[in-house]
Structure formats: structure tokens, C-alpha cells
N, C-alpha and C positions, 0 to 999 in steps of 0.2 A: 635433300632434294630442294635446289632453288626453285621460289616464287614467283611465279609469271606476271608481271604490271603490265591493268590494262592501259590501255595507249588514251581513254579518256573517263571520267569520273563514275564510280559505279553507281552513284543513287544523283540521279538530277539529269541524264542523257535521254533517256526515253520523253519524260514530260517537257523537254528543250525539242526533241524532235517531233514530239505530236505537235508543239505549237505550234511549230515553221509549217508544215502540213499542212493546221486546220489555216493558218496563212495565205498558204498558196493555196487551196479549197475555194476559198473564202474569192481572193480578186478571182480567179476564176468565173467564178459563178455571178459577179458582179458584170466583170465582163463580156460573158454571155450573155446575160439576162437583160444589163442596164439598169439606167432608173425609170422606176413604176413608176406609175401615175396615183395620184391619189386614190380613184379609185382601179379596183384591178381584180378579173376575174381571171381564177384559174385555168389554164389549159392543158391537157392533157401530158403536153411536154415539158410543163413547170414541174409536173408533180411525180417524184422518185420516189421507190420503193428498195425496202432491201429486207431481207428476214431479219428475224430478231433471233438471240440465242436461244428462246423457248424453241423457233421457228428451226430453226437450225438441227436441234435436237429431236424436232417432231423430222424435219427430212432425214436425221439418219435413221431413227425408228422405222421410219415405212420402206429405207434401202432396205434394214437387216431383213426385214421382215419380209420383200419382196425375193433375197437372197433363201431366204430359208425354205420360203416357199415353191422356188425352184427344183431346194436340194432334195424337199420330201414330196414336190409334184403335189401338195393337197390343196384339194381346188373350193374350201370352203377359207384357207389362208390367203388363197389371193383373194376372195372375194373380200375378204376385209382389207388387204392392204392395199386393192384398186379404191375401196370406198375411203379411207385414210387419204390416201393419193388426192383423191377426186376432191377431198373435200378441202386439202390443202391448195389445190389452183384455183378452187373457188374462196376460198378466203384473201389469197391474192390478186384476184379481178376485184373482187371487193373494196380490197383495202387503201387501194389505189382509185376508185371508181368515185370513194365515200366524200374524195377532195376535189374532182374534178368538177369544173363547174362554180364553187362557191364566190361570192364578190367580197371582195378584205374591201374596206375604206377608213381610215384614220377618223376618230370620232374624237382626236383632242388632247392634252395632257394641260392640267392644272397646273399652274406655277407653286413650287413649293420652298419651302426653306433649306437651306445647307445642312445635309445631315438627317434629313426626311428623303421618302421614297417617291419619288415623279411617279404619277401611275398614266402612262399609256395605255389609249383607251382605243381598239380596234373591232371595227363592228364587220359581223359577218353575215349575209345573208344567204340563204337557203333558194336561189330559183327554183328547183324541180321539183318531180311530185313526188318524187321519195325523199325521207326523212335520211339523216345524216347524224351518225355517232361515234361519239369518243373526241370530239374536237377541242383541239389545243391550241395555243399561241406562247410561243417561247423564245427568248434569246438570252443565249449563254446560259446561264445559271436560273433566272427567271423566268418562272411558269406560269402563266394561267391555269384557272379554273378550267375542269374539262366538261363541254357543255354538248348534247345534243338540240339538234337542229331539223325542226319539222317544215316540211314542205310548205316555203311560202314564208319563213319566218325568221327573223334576225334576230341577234342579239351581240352584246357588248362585252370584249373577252381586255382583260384589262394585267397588262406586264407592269411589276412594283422593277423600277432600274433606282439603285442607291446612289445616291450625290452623296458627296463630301467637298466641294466647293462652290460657289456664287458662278454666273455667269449661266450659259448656255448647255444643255444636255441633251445630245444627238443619239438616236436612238438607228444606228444606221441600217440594219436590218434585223429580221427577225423570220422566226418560220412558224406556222401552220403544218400540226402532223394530227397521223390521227393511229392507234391501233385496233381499229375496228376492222375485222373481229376476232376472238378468239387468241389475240395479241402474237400472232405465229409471223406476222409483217408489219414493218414500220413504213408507212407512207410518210411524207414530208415535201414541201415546196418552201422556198426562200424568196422575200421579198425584201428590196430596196427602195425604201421609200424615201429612209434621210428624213425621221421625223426629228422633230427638235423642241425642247423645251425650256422655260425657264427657271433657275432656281436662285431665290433672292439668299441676298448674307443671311448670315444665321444672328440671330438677336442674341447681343451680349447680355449675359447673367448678372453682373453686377454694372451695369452703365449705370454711370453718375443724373446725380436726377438734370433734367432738361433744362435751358435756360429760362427763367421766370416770365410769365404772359405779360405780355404789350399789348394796350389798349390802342387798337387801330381805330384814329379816328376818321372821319372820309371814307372806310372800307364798307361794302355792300351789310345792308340789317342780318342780322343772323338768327331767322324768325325761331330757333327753336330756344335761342338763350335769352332772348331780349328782355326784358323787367319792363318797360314804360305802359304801349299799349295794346291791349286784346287785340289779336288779329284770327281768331279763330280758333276752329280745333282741327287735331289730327290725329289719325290713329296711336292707340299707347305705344311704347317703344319698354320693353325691358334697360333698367335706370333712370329713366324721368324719375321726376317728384312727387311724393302722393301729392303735396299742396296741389299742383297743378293737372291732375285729374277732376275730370267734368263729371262729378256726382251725380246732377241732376240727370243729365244727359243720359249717364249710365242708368238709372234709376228708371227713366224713360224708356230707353232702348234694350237694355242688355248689353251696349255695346261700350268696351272701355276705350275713353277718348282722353288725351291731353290737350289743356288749353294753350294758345300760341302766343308770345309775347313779340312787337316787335320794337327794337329799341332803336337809338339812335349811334351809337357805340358796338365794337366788338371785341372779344377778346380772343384774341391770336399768336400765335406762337412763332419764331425762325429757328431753325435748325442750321445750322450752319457748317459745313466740314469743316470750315479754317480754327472753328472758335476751341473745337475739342482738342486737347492737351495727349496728344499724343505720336508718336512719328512711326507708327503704326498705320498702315491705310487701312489695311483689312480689318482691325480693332474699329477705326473711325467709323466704318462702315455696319461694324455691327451695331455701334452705337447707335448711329443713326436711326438703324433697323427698329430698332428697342424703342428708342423715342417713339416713333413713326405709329409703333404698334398701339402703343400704351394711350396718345391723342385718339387715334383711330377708335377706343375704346369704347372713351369717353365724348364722343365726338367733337373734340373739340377743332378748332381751325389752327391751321399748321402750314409755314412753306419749307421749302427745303432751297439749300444754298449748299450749291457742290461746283468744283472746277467747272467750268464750261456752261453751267447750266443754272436755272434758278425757276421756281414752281411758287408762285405766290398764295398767301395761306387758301386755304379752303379746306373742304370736309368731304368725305362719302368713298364710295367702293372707287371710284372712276379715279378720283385723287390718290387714293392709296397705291393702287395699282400701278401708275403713273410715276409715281418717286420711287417706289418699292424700283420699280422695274430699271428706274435711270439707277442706282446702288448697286444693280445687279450687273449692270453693261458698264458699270464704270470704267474705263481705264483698257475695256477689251474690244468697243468699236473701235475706238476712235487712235488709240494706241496713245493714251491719255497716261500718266505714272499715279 
């Protein structure tokens, strides 16, 4: 008996045609819907319902049972398979009722590194007076925490999306479902918001130590390193120097204070793409990264020298932020190599 060949591959056809599917699904529903607004309260015709296979199983339960109770006419079996019935279209006005109404607004996503998780962070509020449960926030593979919601009350439902490269991470939409109750129906709504976030290179493991600090003369006092003269105190910082703690002060107060030197001199650091030995950009870049971090640590003053752009030394969260972020857009604003 000859072998019948199918006409197309027997393990890989189905997961190639669900994709195209959730594809066409997908513009679809983009298209309908548009883009949201930042913020954006549910409507009644955002928000789709379908049974779940529990659901599915409890409706053929109440057919047989409505079938059998026909065949044997016993009117103590319908009364249970109308109350079955009954209670399954009230968990479906529910289940659906539970999203209607709620306000989603983007509460933000931290910049993180290449190969760390961007955590999307989406706040939901509660207008009515009834409370709201089982709510979710999920796209593709990533879940949220499932939170209920009391009248009048918000909270912050936050999606982990994985990087593996620098640059920009679009978070294009994402949906809000909930199975409240009784998990017999899945409600769900889809929102397009087109969030976006940033994730800087990833710091190289073994970067070569940094180019040796230059003494910037003419550059601004750098009151927390300066040696010459007292300029005061300031709150401790984890790393100062026991020398430079205000004993008495603390003695006095309770409260632990470092003394302020200001000098005349700084000592300051260039980073530079051109100078690192490598024909690598993306390695340069982690280099840099690395550098960037290990200054930041200690705080010392650092500028950065890259194609196009140049950030003269200084210190603090605003600095960091600022070159981290030009490393991250390198090459992808601007269509820079």
C-alpha cells in the first residue's frame, strides 16, 4: 500500500498559520480601534468576551442535563439545570461588566540595560462604586500580577518585556482581561498606546580600565573632592571618608554629616569612542557603558566623546542619564554607523 505525502510540512503548519491569524487579528483591531490616548477609559464596545474551555464544558453540562431532563420530564432536574443556566448568564454580564468603565494610563518604564527586563508600568483606576476582581494586564507571553480593585481606588499593574539589544523598546499594545468569576468567561480589551522605552548597551565584562584622570584646571570646584578650603557640611553619602565626617556635629546632633572641601583643581575623566582599540561599535559602546558606570559610582567627573556629540565632564544622576542615553540612540536617530 503506497504512502500518501502531504502537500505541506507535518509539524510547523498549524503554529505558521495561528501566527498569520493572531497577524491579521492584530491590524484589525488596531485599525478599528486606532491609537489611545494616553489616558483611556474602557467602553463597553472595547471590551470582548468569549467562554473559556472550563465555560465551554460547564455549557455542554447544562445542555445534557437540560436534554435529559426533558427525556425523564423531572421537574426537580430542571429546576437545577435552569439555576446552572441562570447562573452561567450571570457570570457572563459579570464578566464583562467587571472591565467596563476602568481608566488604563501609562505610569512610565525605566530605562534599563541590554538583557534586563523594561518593566511597563500601567495604572488602573477604579471610578464606580463597586469593586473589581481578577484584573490583569498582559502582552504576548507577559503577565501581570492579578490585582483587585475597590471602588474609588488604583493601582499600578506592571508588564516585565525582555531586551536583548540597546536602543528603543516599543511596547505596542497590550490587553486588560479579567476571569471574574468563576473563570467560566474570559473578558478582555486591547489597547494601543505605542509605549516606548529605553534600554542602554549592556556593560562590558572585562572593559580595559578607563583612560588615567586629567587634572582640569579652570574647570568649575568640585566641592565634594576638593582638599584646600572648609566650605561646609553635607549630608553623609555611603563612600565618603571616615576622616571627613563631622564628629562633633554628629556628637551634637545625632545626625551623620560630611565636611566640604573646596579646592581650586578637579579631577576629571574623557571617555572617548575614537581612543578604544576596537572595530567593533557595539563592544565600544559597551565599553563606554562600563566606564560610565564605575565613575558614576565613585563619583567622580567624566565627559563622554562619541561621533556627533560631546558631554563635558561632570557628575550626578542627570549626567548619567544624559550620556547613558546618547550610547543608547547612537547610530539609530540619526542614521549615524
Amino acid at each position: 500500500m503506497s504512502s500518501i505525502r502531504l502537500p505541506f510540512p507535518k509539524f510547523g503548519f498549524k503554529p505558521k498559520l495561528a501566527q498569520a491569524a493572531s497577524r491579521r487579528v492584530r491590524r484589525w483591531a488596531r485599525k478599528r480601534q486606532g491609537i489611545d490616548p494616553p489616558v483611556t477609559r474602557l467602553r463597553p464596545g472595547r471590551v470582548y468576551i468569549l467562554p473559556t474551555g472550563v465555560g465551554l464544558v460547564f455549557g455542554l453540562m447544562v445542555f445534557a442535563m437540560l436534554l435529559g431532563s426533558m427525556n425523564y420530564n423531572n421537574n426537580l432536574s430542571f429546576v437545577l439545570t435552569f439555576l446552572l443556566g441562570g447562573i452561567g448568564f450571570i457570570a457572563m454580564h459579570q464578566c464583562q461588566r467587571n472591565l467596563v468603565g476602568l481608566e488604563l494610563h501609562f505610569a512610565g518604564v525605566e530605562p534599563v540595560f541590554a538583557g534586563q527586563a523594561a518593566q511597563f508600568r500601567v495604572a488602573i483606576t477604579n471610578y464606580s462604586k463597586s469593586a473589581r476582581h481578577g484584573i490583569r494586564i498582559y502582552s504576548d507571553d507577559n503577565l501581570s500580577a492579578i490585582k483587585d480593585l475597590e471602588p474609588g481606588e488604583s493601582k499600578v499593574f506592571v508588564i516585565a518585556a525582555p531586551t536583548t539589544e540597546r536602543g528603543r523598546i516599543m511596547l505596542e499594545r497590550f490587553g486588560v482581561r479579567t476571569l471574574f468569576p468563576f473563570e467560566l468567561f474570559k473578558s478582555w480589551a486591547w489597547l494601543h498606546m505605542d509605549l516606548a522605552g529605553l534600554v542602554y548597551p549592556k556593560p562590558a565584562d572585562d572593559a580595559p580600565p578607563p583612560p588615567p584622570t586629567q587634572s582640569a584646571h579652570g574647570h568649575r570646584q568640585h566641592d565634594a573632592r576638593g582638599e584646600e578650603d572648609f566650605a561646609g557640611l553635607r549630608k553623609f553619602h555611603e563612600g565618603d571618608s571616615p576622616r571627613h565626617v563631622a564628629w562633633k556635629a554628629f556628637a551634637r546632633s545625632g545626625q551623620l554629616l560630611s565636611k566640604q572641601f573646596a579646592g581650586a583643581d578637579t579631577s576629571s575623566q574623557w571617555f572617548d569612542f575614537s581612543e578604544i582599540q576596537s572595530d567593533d561599535i557595539e563592544e565600544r559602546l559597551s565599553i563606554l557603558t562600563a566606564w560610565i558606570i564605575s565613575a558614576d559610582r565613585t563619583r567622580e567627573d567624566y565627559g563622554l566623546r562619541i561621533p556627533g556629540a560631546e558631554f563635558p565632564p561632570a557628575h550626578g544622576d542627570a549626567h548619567r542619564r544624559q550620556c547613558l542615553e546618547a550610547l543608547a540612540l547612537f547610530g539609530l536617530d540619526d542614521g549615524d554607523d
